[in-house]
TORMAR-116629 format. One record per residue (C-alpha): residue number from 1; residue in one letter; z, x, y. Coordinates in Angstrom, 3 decimals, always signed. Layout:
<nr=NUM	rest=A	pz=Z	px=X	py=Y>
...
END
This chain:
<nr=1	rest=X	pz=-60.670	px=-27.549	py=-47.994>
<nr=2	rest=X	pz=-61.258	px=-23.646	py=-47.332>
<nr=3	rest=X	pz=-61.113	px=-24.766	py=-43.205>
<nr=4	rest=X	pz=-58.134	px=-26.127	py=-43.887>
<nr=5	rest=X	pz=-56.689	px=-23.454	py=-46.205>
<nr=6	rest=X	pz=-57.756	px=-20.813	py=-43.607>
<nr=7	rest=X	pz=-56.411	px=-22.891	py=-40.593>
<nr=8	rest=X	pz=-52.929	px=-22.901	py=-42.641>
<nr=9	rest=X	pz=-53.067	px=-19.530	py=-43.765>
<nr=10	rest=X	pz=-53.893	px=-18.343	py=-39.934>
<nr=11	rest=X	pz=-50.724	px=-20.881	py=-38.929>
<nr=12	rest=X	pz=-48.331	px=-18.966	py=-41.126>
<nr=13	rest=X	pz=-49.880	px=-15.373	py=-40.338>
<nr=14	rest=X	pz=-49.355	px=-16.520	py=-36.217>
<nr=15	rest=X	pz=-45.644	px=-19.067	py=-36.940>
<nr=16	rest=X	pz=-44.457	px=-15.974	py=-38.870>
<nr=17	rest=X	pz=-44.028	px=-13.111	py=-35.740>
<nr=18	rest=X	pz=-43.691	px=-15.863	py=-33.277>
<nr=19	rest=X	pz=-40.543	px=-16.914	py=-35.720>
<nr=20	rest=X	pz=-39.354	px=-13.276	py=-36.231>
<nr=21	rest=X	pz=-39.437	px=-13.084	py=-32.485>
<nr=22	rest=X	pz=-37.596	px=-15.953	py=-31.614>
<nr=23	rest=X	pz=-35.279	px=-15.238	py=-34.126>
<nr=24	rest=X	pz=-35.047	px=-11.376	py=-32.512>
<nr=25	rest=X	pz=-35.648	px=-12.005	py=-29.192>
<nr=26	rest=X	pz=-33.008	px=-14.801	py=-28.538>
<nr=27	rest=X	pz=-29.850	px=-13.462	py=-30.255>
<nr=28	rest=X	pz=-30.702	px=-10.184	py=-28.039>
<nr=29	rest=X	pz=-31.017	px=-12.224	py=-24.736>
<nr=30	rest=X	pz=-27.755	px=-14.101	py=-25.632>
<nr=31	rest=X	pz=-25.944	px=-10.383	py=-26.230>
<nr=32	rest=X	pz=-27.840	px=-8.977	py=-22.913>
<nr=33	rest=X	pz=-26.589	px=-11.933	py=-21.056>
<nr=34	rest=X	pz=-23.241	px=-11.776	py=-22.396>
<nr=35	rest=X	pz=-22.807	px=-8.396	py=-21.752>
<nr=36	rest=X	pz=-24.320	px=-8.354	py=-17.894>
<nr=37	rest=X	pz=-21.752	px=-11.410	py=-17.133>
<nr=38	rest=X	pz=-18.947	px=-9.340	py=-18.971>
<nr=39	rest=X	pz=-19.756	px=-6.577	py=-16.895>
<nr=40	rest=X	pz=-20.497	px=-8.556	py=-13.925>
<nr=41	rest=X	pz=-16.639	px=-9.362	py=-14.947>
<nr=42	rest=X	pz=-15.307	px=-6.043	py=-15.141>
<nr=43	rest=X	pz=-17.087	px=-5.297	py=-11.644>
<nr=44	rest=X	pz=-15.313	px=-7.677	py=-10.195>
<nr=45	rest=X	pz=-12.184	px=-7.557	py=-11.839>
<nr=46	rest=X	pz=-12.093	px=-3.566	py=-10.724>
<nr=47	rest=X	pz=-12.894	px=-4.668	py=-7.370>
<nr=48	rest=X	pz=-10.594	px=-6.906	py=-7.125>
<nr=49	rest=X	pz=-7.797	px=-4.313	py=-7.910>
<nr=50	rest=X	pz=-9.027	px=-1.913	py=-5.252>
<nr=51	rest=X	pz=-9.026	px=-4.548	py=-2.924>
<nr=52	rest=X	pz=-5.282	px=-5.181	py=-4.079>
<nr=53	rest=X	pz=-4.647	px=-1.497	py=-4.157>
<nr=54	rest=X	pz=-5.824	px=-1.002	py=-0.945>
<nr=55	rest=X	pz=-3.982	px=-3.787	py=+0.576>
<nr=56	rest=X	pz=-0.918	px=-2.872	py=-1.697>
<nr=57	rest=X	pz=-1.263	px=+1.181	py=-0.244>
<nr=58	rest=X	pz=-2.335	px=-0.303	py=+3.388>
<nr=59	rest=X	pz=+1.236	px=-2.607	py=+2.953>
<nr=60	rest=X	pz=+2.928	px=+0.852	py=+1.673>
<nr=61	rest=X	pz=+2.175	px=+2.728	py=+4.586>
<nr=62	rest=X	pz=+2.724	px=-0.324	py=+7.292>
<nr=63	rest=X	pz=+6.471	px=-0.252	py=+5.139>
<nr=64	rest=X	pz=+6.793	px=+3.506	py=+5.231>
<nr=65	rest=X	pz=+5.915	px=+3.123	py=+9.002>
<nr=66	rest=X	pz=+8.544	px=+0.486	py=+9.984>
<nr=67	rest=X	pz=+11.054	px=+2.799	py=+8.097>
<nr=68	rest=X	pz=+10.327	px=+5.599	py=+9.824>
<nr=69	rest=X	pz=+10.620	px=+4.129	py=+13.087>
<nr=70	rest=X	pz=+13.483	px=+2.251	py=+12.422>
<nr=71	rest=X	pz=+15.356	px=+5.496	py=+11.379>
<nr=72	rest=X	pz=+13.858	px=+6.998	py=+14.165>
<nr=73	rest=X	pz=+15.215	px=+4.728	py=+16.671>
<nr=74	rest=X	pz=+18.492	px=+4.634	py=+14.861>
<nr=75	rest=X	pz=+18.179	px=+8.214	py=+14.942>
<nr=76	rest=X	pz=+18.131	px=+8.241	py=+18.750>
<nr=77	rest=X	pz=+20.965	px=+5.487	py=+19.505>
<nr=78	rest=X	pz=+23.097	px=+7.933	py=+16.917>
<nr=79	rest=X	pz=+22.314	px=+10.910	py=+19.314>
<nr=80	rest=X	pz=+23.093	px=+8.751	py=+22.384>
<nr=81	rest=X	pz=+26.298	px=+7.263	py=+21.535>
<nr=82	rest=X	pz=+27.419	px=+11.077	py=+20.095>
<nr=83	rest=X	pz=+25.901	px=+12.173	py=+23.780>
<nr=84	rest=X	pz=+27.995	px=+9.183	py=+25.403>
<nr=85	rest=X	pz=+30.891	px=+9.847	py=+23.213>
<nr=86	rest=X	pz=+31.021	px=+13.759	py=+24.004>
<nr=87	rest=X	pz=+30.092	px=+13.541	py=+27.393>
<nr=88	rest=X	pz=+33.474	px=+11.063	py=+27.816>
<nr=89	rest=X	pz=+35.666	px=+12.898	py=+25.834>
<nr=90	rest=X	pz=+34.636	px=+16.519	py=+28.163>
<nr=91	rest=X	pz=+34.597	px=+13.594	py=+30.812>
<nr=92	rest=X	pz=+38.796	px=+12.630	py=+29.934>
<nr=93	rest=X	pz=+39.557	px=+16.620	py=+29.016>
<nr=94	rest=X	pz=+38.357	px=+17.535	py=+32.156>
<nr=95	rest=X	pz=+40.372	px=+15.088	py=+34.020>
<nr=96	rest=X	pz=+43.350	px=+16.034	py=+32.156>
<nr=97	rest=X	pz=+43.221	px=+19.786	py=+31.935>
<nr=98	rest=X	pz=+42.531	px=+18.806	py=+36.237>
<nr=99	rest=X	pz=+46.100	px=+16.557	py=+36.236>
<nr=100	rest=X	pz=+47.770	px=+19.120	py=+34.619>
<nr=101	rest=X	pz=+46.280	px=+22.214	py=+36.436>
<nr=102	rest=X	pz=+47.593	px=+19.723	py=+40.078>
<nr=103	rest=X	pz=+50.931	px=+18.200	py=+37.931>
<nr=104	rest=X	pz=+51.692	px=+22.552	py=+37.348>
<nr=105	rest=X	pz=+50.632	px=+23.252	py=+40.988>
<nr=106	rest=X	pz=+52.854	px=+20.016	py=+42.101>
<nr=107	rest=X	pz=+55.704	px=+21.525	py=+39.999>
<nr=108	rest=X	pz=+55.506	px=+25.487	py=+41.235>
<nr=109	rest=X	pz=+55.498	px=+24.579	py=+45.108>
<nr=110	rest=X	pz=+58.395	px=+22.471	py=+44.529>
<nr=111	rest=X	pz=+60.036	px=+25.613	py=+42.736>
<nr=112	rest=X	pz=+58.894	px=+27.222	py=+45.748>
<nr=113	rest=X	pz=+60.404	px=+25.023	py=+47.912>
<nr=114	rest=X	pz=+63.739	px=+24.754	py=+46.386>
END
């Protein structure tokens, strides 16, 4: 009966840390998980949005590009046609201030002539 008592007595002196352990150890392990999974989560979430930020600043710029060249080469098709449009009109004044310089020439030999 005292082997027995001892044996149960030994039992409870061992089952008791083993059970405070257990009941320490796992609740902690649960929360550590948890928490390297939710940060695992946040990791990923925050690279996720670089990745989108990147791609949305890398878009941004490709945009900012295309603008820029676009107003660029409308830019230079504006300063072509005004070129064009100049260059015709000295083009037509010069041919006219040259018609009247001969049509005033024409004119004074006649009043020469007569």
């Amino acid at each position: 009966a005292v082997a027995v008592l001892v044996l149960l007595i030994l039992l409870v002196v061992l089952a008791v840390p083993v059970l405070v352990l257990v009941v320490l150890v796992v609740p902690v392990l649960v929360v550590l998980i948890v928490l390297v999974r939710l940060v695992m989560l946040v990791v990923l979430a925050v690279m996720v949005l670089l990745v989108v930020m990147v791609l949305l600043t890398v878009l941004l710029m490709l945009l900012v590009v295309v603008v820029l060249t676009v107003l660029v080469v409308l830019a230079v098709l504006v300063i072509i046609i005004v070129v064009v449009v100049v260059v015709m009109v000295e083009v037509v004044v010069v041919v006219l201030v040259l018609a009247l310089a001969v049509a005033v020439v024409i004119v004074l030999v006649l009043l020469i002539a007569l």
